[in-house]
N, C-alpha and C positions, 0 to 999 in steps of 0.2 A: 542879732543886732536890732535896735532901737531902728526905728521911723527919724530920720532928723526933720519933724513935725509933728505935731499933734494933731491927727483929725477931728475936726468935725462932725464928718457924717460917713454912713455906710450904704452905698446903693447895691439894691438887687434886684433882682426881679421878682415877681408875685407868688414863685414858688411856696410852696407848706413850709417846706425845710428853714424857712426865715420867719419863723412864728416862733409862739411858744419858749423854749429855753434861747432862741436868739434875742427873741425878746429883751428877754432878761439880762442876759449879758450887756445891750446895748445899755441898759437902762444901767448898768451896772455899773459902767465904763461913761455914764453923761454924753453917749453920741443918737446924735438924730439919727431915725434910716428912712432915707426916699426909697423910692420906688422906682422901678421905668414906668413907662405907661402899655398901657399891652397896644400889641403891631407895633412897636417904636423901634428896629432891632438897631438902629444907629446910634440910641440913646446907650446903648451897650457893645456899642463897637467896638473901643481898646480893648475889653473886658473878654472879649467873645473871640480877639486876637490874641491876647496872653492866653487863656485855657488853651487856643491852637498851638501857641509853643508850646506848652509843656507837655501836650500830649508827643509832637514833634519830635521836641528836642531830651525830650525826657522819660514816659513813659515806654512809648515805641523802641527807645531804644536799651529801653532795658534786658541786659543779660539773663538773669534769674528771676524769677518772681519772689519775693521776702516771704518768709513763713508766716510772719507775724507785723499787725498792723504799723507796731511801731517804729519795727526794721524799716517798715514803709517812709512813715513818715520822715527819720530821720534823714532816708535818703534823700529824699523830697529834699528837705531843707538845705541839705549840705547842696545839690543843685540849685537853687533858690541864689542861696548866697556866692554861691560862685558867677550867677548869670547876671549879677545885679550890685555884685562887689569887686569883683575880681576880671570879669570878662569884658572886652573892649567889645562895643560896636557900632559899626561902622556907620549905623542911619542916623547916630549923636556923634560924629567926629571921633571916632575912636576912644571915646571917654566910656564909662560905664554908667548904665542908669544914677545910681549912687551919687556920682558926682556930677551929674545933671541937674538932679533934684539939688543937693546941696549948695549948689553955683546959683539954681533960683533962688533959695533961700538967703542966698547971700554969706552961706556957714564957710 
């Protein structure tokens, strides 16, 4: 599924891994990328709570581990889209991110 918005910009932190061919892709796609500032971990604190659910709610409790990268990812995804389409909760009123976002939007 589509973003119901088009970002802007992409924040990360100052890590390698956001050089080079992110670069690229950014430039690719016409999105700016801030930065956090280094010490700042609160500039990344949704950010730093999402990776904590997914290790949570999703890696941790994984059955098998996939042979192959892409088993992986699919997985991923199809959890992705269930916690964020499909699953209610309860710190948004029972709604799902999804239609959090969309509600601000006004879609």
């Amino acid at each position: 599924p589509k973003l119901p918005f088009k970002p802007v910009f992409i924040q990360t932190d100052n890590g390698l891994e956001f050089q080079g061919r992110f670069r690229k892709i950014l430039t690719d796609l016409k999105l700016k990328h801030h930065y956090v500032h280094k010490r700042t971990p609160n500039e990344n604190a949704l950010i730093e709570r999402t990776l904590r659910t997914d290790e949570e709610e999703f890696f941790f409790r994984m059955k098998q581990i996939p042979e192959h990268y892409d088993e992986l990812r699919t997985m991923f995804a199809e959890w992705l889209y269930r916690y964020n389409y499909k699953r209610i909760h309860l710190g948004i009123n029972l709604k799902t991110p999804y239609e959090v976002v969309a509600n601000v939007l006004g879609d």
